[in-house]
N, C-alpha and C positions, 0 to 999 in steps of 0.2 A: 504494500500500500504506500503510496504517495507521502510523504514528510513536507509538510510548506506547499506554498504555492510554484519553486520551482524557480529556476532560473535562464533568462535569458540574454546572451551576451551576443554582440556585434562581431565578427571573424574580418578584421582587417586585413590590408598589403602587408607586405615586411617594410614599407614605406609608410606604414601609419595611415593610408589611403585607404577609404571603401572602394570596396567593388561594385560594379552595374550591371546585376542589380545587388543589392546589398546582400551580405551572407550573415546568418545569421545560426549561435550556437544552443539550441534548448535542453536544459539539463533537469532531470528530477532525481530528488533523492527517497529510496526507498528505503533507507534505515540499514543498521547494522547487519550482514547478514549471521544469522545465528549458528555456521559450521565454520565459516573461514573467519569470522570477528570485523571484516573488513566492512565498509562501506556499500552498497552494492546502489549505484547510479545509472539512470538512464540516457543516453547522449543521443541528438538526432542534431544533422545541420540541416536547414532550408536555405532557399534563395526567395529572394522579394520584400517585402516590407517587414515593419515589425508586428502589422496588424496579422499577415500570414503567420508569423511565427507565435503570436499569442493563441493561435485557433491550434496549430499546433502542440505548443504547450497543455490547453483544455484537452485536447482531444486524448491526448498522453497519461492524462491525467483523470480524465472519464474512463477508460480504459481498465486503467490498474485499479481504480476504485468498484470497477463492476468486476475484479477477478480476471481479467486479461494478463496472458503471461505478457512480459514486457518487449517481446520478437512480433508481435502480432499483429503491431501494425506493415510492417516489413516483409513478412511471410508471403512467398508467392504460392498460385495453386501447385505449381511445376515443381515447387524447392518441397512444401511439403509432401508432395506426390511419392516424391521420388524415397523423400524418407519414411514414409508407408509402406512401400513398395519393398525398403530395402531390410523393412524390421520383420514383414511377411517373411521374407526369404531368408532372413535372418531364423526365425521359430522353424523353419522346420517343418511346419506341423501342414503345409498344404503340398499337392503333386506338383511336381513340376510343369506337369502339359499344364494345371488351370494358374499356376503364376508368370507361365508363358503368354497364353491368354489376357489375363488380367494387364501384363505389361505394355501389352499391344495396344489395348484399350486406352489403358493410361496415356500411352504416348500420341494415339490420336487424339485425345480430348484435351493433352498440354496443347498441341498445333493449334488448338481455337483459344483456349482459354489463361495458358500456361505462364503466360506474364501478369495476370491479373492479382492482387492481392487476397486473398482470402477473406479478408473484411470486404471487400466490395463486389464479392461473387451474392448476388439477391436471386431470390425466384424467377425472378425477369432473366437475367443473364440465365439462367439455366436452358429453362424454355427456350431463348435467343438459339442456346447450344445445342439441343435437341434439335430444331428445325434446319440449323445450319449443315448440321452432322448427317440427318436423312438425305436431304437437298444433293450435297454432295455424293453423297453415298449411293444414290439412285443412279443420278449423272454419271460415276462414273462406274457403277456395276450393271446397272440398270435397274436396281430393285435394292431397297432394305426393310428387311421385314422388320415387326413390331418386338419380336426376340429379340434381337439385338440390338434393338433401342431400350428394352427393357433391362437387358443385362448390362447395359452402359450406365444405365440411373440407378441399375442398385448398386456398381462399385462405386459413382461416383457417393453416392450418400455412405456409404459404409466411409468412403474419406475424410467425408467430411464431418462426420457423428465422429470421428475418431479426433477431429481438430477441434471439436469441441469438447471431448476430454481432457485435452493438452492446453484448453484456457487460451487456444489464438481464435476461435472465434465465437460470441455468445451461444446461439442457435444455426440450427443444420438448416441455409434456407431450402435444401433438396426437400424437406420433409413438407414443405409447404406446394411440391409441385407432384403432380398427378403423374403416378407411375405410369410409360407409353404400354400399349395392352399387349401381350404376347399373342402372336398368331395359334390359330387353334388347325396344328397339323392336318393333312387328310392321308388317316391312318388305312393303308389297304393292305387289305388281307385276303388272303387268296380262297377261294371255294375250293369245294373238295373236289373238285375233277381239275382243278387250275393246281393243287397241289400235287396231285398226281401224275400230271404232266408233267410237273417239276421235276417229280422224283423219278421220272420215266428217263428223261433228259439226261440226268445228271447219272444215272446207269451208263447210260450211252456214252457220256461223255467221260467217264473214268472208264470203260474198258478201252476207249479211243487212246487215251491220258498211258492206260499201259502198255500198249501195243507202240504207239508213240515211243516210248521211253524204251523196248528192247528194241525195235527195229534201229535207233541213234546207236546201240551197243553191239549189235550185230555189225553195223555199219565202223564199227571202230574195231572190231576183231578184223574183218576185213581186211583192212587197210594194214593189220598189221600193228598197230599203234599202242605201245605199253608205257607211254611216259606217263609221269607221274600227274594225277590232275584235279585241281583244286576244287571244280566242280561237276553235276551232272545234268549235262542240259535236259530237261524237259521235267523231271523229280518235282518241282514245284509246281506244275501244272497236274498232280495228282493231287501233291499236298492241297490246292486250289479248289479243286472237287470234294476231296476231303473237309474242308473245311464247309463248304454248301454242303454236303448231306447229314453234319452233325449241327450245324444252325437247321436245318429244316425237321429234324430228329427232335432237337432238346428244346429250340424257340432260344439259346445261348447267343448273349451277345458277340459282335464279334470280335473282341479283346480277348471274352473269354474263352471263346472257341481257338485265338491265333495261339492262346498263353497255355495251351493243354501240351504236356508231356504225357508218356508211356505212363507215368507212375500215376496217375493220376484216372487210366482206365482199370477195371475190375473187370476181365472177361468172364470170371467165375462167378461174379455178380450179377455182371450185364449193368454194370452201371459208371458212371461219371462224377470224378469228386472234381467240383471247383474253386477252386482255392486263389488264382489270380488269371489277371488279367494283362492285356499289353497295349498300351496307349499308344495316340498317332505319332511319339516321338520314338516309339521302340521300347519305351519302359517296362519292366516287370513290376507290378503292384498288388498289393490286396485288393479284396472287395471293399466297395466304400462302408458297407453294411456290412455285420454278422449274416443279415438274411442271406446275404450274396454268395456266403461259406456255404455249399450245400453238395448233395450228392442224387443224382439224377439216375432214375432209370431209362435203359435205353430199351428198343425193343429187337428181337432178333437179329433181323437182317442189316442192322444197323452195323452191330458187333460183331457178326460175321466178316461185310466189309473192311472195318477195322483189324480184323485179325490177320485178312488176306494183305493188309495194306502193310502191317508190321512185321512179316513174317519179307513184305518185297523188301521192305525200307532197309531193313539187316543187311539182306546182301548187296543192294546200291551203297550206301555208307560205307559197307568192307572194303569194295575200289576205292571209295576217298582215306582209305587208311582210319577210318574213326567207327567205333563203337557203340551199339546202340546200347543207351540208359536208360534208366527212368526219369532220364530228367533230359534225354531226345527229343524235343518239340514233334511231334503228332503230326500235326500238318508244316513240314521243313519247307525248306525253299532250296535251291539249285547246288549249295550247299551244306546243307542237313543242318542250317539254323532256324531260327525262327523266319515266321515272313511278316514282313512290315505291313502295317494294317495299311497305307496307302497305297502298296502295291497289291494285297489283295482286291481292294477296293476297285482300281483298276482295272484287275482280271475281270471281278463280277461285272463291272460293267459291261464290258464285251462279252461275256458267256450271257447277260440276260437276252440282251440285244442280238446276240445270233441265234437263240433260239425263240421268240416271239415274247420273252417278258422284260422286253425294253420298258427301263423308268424304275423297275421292280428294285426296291430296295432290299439290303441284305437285313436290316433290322425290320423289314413288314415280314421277317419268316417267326417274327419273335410275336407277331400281333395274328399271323396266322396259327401260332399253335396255340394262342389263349382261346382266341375265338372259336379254334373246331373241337377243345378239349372241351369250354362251357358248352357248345351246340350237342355234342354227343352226351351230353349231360353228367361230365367230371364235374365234381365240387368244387367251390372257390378255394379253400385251403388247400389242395392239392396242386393246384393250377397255381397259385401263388407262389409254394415251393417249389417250383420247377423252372418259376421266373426269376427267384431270387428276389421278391419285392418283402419291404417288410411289414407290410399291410396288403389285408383280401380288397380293402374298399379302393388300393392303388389300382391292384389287377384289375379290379372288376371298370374302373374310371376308363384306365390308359388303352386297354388290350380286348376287352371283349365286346367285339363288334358282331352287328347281327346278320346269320348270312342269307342270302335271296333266296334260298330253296327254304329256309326255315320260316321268313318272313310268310312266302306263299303258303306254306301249311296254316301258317300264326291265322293269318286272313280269309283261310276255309274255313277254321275252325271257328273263330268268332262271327262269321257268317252264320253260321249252322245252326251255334247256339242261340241266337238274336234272332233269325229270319222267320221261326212260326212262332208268331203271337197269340196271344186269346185269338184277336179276331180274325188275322188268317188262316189258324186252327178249325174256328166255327164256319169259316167259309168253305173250307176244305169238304168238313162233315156236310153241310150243305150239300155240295155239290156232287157227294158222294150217292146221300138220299136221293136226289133228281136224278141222279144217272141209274138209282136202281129199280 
């Protein structure tokens, strides 16, 4: 707190001369501090009159009387940003993909805002930043959705609730401005002859996948060729298929599905324990949940596939000089590593679109198996575990969709019971008497 009214002194030449325009020094004293003993002062210079530097002085001094740390008139949004940013990564405690994310963000919303003080960011200036940041953002993507205008307003208020802990500035004006609305996805899900065709597909395409991969080895005995070699061209174009038939199987995301090892299947169970996942940077991680900790039953032909896929994968691996673990990534890439969720992402793309389910995403396989588990009439608690959600009311919101053969039954049936009333009952009888 503030001691006296404060002091304000003139900053002369070393000629004894003012400056034009005058420079002026405002000093307040905050009292002894009570760890170091010492004095602890405020200093700001301005330029302009002495009436400028009295409004400065008040303002210094309204400040530290309302609880303002004594930096906060000075604090940029950019300087504090950045020490947000760096005390996150600091803790430890978040993934690196979302403080990669988060930084991104941060660093476009410095480019509009980033020299502003933090006492003078108002609701108005936000809004301003909102429309500025869509504006552009459409310009030059051609589209920004309302997600990620949403996710821009809640770091930005998480920033600023947090410079309001820190006493630089009174109130979060973020809190005063209306969150932008998140877009409401269109979740598609496949019917059951559209899954079958899937799974029809994806047969075809992994026997093609292994025929592929001996006919490149035949072609290297051939030739003669015994050097030593780092990789096996076409190996991940199985893993590739592998990976679609155990997301079409379990509804597994597909982090979880790229992040499965050997040790992690039970052929003697027929089941799937999941335990991590691998993010678009390559990372190995946990579930963000315990729910997400689970162990999934597979059905036969699932785990047959698999069996036949582990038992090739042994002897492609033996060529590359490496041994299969339990801790050999399931679906490998050309290498017998993991495969990078962007390059799977890839493949899918062009395997949907050569086979007619262009656009089909690989996580609508996760909304197609909630939806045909609830239509076959599985329980929500079951269908829950199997998503890894840690709530039935999630599944049941996010994933189960209704499907058009069922609707059509829906819409018989509530015909049927509705359609004879009392009185088209008695007209019925009626007309039954006359015709007798």
């Amino acid at each position: 707190m503030a001691k006296g009214d404060g002091s304000i002194t003139e900053v002369k030449k070393p000629d004894g001369t003012s400056y034009a325009p005058k420079h002026w020094k405002v000093r307040i004293d905050l009292g002894t501090n009570p760890i170091t003993g010492k004095r602890d002062v405020v200093s700001r210079n301005i330029k302009g009159t002495k009436s400028d530097a009295c409004k400065l002085r008040d303002q210094l001094k309204a400040d530290l009387e309302n609880g303002l740390s004594a930096n906060a008139d000075k604090m940029t949004f950019a300087e504090f940003a950045e020490q947000w940013q760096q005390a996150r990564e600091t803790a430890a405690e978040i993934s690196k993909t979302r403080l990669r994310r988060e930084r991104t963000i941060i660093e476009d919303m410095c480019s509009y805002i980033g020299a502003i003080r933090l006492r003078d960011i108002t609701a108005q200036t936000i809004e301003g930043l909102y429309m500025k940041m869509r504006w552009d953002k459409t310009e030059e993507k051609g589209k920004c959705s309302g997600t990620t205008m949403n996710m821009i307003h809640k770091l930005l208020k998480q920033i600023l609730s947090r410079a309001v802990d820190y006493d630089l500035i009174l109130r979060n004006p973020a809190e005063k401005v209306k969150a932008p609305r998140c877009d409401t996805p269109d979740r598609r899900s496949l019917t059951t002859a559209e899954a079958r065709q899937l799974l029809a597909t994806i047969d075809e395409a992994e026997y093609e996948a292994y025929a592929s991969r001996d006919a490149i080895e035949e072609r290297q005995e051939k030739r003669g060729d015994t050097s030593e070699r780092s990789y096996l061209r076409g190996l991940s174009s199985i893993g590739n298929v592998m990976a679609a038939r155990i997301g079409l199987a379990t509804g597994m995301r597909r982090g979880e599905v790229l992040g499965l090892t050997w040790g992690h299947i039970s052929f003697a169970r027929g089941t799937i324990r999941v335990t991590q996942s691998v993010t678009t940077y390559g990372e190995v991680k946990e579930p963000k949940t315990e729910a997400g900790k689970r162990v999934i039953a597979v059905d036969e032909k699932t785990i047959e596939h698999l069996r036949r896929w582990k038992q090739f994968q042994r002897k492609e691996l033996a060529i590359l000089s490496l041994e299969q673990t339990r801790d050999t990534p399931v679906c490998c890439n050309d290498k017998g590593g993991l495969i990078a969720p962007t390059n799977f992402s890839r493949w899918w793309r062009s395997f949907t679109k050569a086979h007619g389910f262009e656009g089909l995403k690989f996580h609508e396989l996760r909304h197609t198996q909630a939806t045909q588990l609830v239509a076959g009439g599985m329980d929500m608690k079951t269908v829950q575990h199997r998503l890894g959600h840690a709530s039935a009311t999630l599944t049941m919101n996010l994933y189960a969709h209704a499907l058009p053969e069922n609707d059509a039954q829906a819409a018989q049936l509530i015909g049927s019971l509705f359609s004879e009333t009392p009185n088209e009952q008695a007209r019925q009888e009626g007309a039954l008497r006359v015709a007798v």
